[in-house]
C-alpha positions, 0 to 999 in steps of 0.5 A: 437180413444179410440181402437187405443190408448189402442192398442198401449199401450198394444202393448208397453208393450209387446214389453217392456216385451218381450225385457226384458225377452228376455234379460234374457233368453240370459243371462242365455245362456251365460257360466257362470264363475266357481271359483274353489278350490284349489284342485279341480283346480289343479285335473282339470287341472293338466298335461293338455296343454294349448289348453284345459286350454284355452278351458275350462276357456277361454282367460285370460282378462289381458295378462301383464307381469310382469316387472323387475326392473332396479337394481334386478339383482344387489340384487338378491343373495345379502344377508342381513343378518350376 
């Protein structure tokens, strides 16, 4: 009975550490995300289309755009000052 306790426990805890490890290893599999420069970003992607920008950086996670308001057209080209 003593065996079959301790195997269980020592068969537990492998399988706790290898899930644990195996989940790390999975994580550095994973493309990691690059922040880029200014500079080096536009020699990068300078004059590409937009298949290798996608490509390479992957599709953008907020796809809104943005929203005109209702009366900008009625104050865009006014001037404020004299």
């Amino acid at each position: 009975m003593k065996n079959t306790k301790t195997f269980l426990t020592l068969a537990m805890t492998s399988l706790i550490i290898g899930i644990f490890f195996s989940n790390v290893s999975f994580a550095e599999n994973t493309k990691p995300n690059n922040t880029y420069q200014e500079m080096e970003f536009i020699q990068t992607f300078k004059g590409k289309n937009k298949a290798f920008v996608l490509q390479t950086l992957g599709q953008p996670t907020k796809k809104s755009k943005p929203v005109k308001p209702s009366n900008a057209d009625s104050i865009v080209g006014q001037s404020n000052g004299p």
